[in-house]
BADORO-809200 format. One record per residue (C-alpha): residue number from 1; x, y negated, z negated. Coordinates in Angstrom, 1 decimal. Layout:
BEGIN
[NUM, [X, Y, Z]]
...
***
This chain:
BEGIN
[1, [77.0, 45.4, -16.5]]
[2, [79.9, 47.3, -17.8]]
[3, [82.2, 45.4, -15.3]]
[4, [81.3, 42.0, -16.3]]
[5, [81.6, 43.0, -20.1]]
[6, [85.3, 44.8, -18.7]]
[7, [86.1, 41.0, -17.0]]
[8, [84.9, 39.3, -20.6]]
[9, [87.1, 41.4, -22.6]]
[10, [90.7, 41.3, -20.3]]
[11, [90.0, 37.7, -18.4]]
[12, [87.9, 35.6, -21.2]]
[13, [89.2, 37.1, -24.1]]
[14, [86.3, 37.5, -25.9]]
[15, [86.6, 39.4, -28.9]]
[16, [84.7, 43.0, -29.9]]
[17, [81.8, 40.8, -31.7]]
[18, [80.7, 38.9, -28.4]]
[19, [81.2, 41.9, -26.3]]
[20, [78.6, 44.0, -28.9]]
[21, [76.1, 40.8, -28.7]]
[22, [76.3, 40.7, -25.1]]
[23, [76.1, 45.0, -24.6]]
[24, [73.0, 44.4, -26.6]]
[25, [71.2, 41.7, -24.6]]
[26, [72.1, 42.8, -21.1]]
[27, [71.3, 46.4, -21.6]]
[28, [67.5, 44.9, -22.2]]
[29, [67.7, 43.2, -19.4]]
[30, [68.9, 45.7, -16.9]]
[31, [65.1, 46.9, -17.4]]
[32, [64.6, 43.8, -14.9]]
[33, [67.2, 44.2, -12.4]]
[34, [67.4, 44.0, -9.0]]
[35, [66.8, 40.4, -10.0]]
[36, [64.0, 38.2, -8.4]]
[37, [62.1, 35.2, -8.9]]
[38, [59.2, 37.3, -10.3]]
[39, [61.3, 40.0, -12.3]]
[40, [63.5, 37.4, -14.1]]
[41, [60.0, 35.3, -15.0]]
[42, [59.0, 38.7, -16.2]]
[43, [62.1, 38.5, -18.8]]
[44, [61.4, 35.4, -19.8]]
[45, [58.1, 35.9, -20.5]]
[46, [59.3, 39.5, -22.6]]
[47, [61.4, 37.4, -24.9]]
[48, [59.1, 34.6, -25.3]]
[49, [58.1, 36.8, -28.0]]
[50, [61.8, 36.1, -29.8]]
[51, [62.8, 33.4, -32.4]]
[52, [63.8, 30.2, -30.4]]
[53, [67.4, 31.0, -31.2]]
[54, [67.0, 34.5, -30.5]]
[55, [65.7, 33.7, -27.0]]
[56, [68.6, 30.8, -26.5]]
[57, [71.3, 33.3, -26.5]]
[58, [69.7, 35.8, -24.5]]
[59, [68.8, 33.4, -21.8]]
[60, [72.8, 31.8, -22.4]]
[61, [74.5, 35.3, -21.7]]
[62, [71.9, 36.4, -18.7]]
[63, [72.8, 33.1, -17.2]]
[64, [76.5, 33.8, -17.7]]
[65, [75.8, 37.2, -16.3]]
[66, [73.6, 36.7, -13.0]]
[67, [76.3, 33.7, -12.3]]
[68, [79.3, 36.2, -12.6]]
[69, [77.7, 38.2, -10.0]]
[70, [76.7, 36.0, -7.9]]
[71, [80.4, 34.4, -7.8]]
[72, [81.4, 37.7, -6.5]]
[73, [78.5, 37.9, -3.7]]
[74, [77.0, 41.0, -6.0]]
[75, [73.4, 39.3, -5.4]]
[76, [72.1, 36.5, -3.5]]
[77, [73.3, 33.3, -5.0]]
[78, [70.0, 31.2, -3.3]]
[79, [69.3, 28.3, -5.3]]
[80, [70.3, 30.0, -9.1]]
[81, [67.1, 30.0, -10.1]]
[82, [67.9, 31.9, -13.2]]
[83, [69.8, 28.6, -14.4]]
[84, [66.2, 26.4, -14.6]]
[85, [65.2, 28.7, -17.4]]
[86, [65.4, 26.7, -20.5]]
[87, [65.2, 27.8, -23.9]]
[88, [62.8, 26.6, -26.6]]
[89, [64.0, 23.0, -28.5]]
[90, [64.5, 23.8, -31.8]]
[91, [67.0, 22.3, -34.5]]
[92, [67.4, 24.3, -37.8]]
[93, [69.2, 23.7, -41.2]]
[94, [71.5, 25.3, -42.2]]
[95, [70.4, 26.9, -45.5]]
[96, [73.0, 26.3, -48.4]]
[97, [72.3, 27.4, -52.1]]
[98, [74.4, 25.8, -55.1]]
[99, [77.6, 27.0, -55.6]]
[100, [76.8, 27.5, -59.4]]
[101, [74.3, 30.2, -57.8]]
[102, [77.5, 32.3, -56.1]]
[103, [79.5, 32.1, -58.6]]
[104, [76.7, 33.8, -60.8]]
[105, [76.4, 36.4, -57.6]]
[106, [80.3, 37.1, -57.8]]
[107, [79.6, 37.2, -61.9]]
[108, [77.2, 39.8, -61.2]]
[109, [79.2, 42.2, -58.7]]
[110, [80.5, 45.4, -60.0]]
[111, [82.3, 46.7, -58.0]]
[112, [86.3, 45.0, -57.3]]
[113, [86.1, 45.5, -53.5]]
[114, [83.0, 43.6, -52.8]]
[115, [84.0, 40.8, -55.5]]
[116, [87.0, 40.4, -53.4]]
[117, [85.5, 40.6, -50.4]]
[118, [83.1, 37.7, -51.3]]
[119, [85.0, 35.7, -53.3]]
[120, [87.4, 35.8, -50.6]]
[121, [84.8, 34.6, -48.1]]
[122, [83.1, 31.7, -50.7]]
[123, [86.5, 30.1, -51.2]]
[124, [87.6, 29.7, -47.0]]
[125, [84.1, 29.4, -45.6]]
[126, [85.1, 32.2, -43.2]]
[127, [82.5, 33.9, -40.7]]
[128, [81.8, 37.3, -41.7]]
[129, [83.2, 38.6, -38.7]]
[130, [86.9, 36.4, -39.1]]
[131, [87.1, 38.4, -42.4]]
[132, [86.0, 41.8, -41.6]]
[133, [88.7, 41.9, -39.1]]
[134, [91.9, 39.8, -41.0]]
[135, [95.1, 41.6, -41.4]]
[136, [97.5, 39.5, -43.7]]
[137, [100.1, 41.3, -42.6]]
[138, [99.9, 39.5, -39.4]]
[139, [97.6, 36.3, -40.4]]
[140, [98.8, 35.4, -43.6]]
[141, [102.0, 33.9, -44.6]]
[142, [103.1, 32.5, -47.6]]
[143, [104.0, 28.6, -48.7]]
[144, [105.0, 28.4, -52.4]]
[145, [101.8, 28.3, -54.7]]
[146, [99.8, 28.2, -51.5]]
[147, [98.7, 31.0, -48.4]]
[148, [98.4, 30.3, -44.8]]
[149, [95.6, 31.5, -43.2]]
[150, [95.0, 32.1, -39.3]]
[151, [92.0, 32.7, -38.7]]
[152, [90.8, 33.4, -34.7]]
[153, [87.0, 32.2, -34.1]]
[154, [84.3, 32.1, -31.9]]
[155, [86.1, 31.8, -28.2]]
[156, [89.2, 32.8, -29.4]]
[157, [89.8, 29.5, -31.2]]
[158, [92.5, 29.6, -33.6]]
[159, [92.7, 27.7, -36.9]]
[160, [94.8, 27.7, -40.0]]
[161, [93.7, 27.2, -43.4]]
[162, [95.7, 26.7, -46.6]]
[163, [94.5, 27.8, -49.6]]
[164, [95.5, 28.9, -53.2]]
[165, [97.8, 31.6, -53.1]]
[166, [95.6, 33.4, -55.7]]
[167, [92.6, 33.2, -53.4]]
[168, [94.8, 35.7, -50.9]]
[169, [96.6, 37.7, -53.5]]
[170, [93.3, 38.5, -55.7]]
[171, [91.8, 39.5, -52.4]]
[172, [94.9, 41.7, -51.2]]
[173, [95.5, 43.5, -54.8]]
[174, [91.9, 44.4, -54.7]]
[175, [92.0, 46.0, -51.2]]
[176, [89.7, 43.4, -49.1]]
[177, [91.0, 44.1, -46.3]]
[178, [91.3, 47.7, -46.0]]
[179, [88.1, 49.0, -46.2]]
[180, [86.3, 48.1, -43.0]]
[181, [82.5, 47.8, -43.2]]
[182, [79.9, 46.5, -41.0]]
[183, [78.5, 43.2, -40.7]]
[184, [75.0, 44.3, -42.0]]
[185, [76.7, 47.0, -44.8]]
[186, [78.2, 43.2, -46.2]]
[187, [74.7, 41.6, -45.9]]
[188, [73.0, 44.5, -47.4]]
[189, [75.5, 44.7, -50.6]]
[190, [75.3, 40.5, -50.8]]
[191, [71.8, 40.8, -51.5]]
[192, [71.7, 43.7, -53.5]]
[193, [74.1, 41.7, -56.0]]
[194, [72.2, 38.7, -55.6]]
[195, [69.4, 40.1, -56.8]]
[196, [71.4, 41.6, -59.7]]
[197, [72.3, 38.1, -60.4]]
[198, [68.8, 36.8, -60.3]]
[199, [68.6, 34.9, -57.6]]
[200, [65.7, 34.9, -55.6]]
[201, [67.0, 32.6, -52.7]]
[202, [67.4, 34.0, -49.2]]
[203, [71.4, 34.7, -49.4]]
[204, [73.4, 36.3, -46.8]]
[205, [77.1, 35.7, -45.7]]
[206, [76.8, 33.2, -43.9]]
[207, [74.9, 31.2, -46.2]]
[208, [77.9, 31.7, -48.2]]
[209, [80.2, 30.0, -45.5]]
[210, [77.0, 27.0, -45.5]]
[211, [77.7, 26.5, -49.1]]
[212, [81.2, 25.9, -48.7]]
[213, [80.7, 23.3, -46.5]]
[214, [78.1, 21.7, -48.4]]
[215, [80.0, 21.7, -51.1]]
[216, [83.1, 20.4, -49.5]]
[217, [81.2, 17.5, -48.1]]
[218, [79.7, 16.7, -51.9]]
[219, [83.4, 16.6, -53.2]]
[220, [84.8, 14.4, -50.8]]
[221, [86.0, 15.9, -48.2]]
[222, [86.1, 14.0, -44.9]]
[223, [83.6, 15.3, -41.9]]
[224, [86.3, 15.7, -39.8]]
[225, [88.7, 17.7, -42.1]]
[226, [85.9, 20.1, -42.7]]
[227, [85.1, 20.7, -38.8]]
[228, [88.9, 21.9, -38.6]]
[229, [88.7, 24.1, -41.5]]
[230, [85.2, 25.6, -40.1]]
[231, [86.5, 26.3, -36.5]]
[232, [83.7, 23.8, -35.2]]
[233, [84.7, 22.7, -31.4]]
[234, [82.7, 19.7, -32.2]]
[235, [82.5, 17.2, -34.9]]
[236, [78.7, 17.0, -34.3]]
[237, [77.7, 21.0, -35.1]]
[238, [79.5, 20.1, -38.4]]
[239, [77.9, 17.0, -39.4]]
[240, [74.7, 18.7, -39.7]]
[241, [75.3, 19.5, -43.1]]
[242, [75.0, 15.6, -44.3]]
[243, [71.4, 16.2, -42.8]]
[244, [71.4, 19.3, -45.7]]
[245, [72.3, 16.9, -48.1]]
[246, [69.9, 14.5, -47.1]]
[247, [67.4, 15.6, -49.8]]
[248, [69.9, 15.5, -52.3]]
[249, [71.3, 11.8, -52.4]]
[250, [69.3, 9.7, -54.6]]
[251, [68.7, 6.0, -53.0]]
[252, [70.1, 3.2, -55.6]]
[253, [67.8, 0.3, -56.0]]
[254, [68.8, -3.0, -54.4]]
[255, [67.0, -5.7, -55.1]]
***
């Protein structure tokens, strides 16, 4: 295990985030190993017990794994058997909440790091992850009245995003960068100031970076624009928010 994580990190590139997700999931499975046709079915069976999405990516990465070794003749490649496994069929929404509601959140939050932090977050639609790890020093330049942001995503993808220069400054000046916390730490204070702000909704970070792109998509903004500015390698993963808005378009009468 630890040398296929070793060949993800220095061949792939894959950054500390994936590596942690993948640790997790193969160290579960290990339990199963030497694989068979009856031990894997066991697995499966084990996370049948997951959330469809939850079993998608463990059965993605255990794939990905049992493939890297048998590429390098560390088991018996037969017929791959691992790779008929297929994963529940699911499609979920992304869950948005009105943009009045964050900016009542950020109202509500008391302390000038974590306004920041989020403020920073609702006004780029950056992954959690993209922001706990930014250095402006190295990702941030400076255009007039406007900031330059490269961000580096899921895969390594790169993107740039220009923004208000305030949006960067506010976040520098109030030390956003600097304190590094953990992914669940920034969920855990989110909802602790959401429900300081009243709002009941299920609101995490992410659903932060749903909103922005909801919102985007209700002012204007062109599909295609928005899947740059997200990081999306496809146009299609980021025209599932006009299926969010769906519910909210009212339908003129014709006739």
């Amino acid at each position: 295990m630890n040398e296929f994580l070793e060949y993800l990190r220095v061949m792939k590139k894959r950054t500390s985030g994936t590596l942690t997700q993948y640790r997790s999931i193969l160290k579960e499975f290990v339990a199963f190993e030497p694989v068979s046709h009856v031990s894997f079915a066991r697995y499966c069976e084990k996370i049948s017990k997951n959330a469809p999405k939850t079993q998608k990516n463990k059965l993605m990465v255990v794939k990905e794994y049992l493939n890297w070794k048998a590429d390098r003749g560390k088991i018996p490649a037969g017929d791959r058997y691992w790779n008929q496994a297929d994963s529940p069929k699911f499609k979920r929404l992304p869950k948005a909440i009105d943009i009045a509601e964050v900016q009542e959140i950020i109202n509500a939050i008391d302390d000038p790091y974590w306004k920041a932090f989020f403020s920073f977050m609702a006004n780029t639609g950056a992954r959690i992850s993209e922001v706990l790890t930014f250095e402006p020093e190295k990702q941030a330049s400076f255009a007039g009245d406007f900031a330059m942001l490269h961000f580096i995503g899921k895969g390594n993808k790169e993107r740039t995003l220009r923004v208000s220069r305030a949006v960067l400054d506010n976040a520098i000046e109030a030390g956003a960068f600097e304190r590094r916390v953990t992914i669940a730490g920034a969920g855990l204070a989110l909802k602790r100031y959401a429900k300081k702000a009243g709002i009941t909704k299920h609101v995490t970070p992410h659903v932060l970076r749903h909103t922005f792109a909801v919102t985007q998509i209700t002012k204007g903004m062109p599909i295609n624009q928005l899947q740059a500015i997200l990081g999306h390698s496809s146009v299609a993963t980021t025209g599932v928010y006009l299926e969010v808005l769906a519910d909210r378009v009212t339908v003129p009468t014709l006739i």
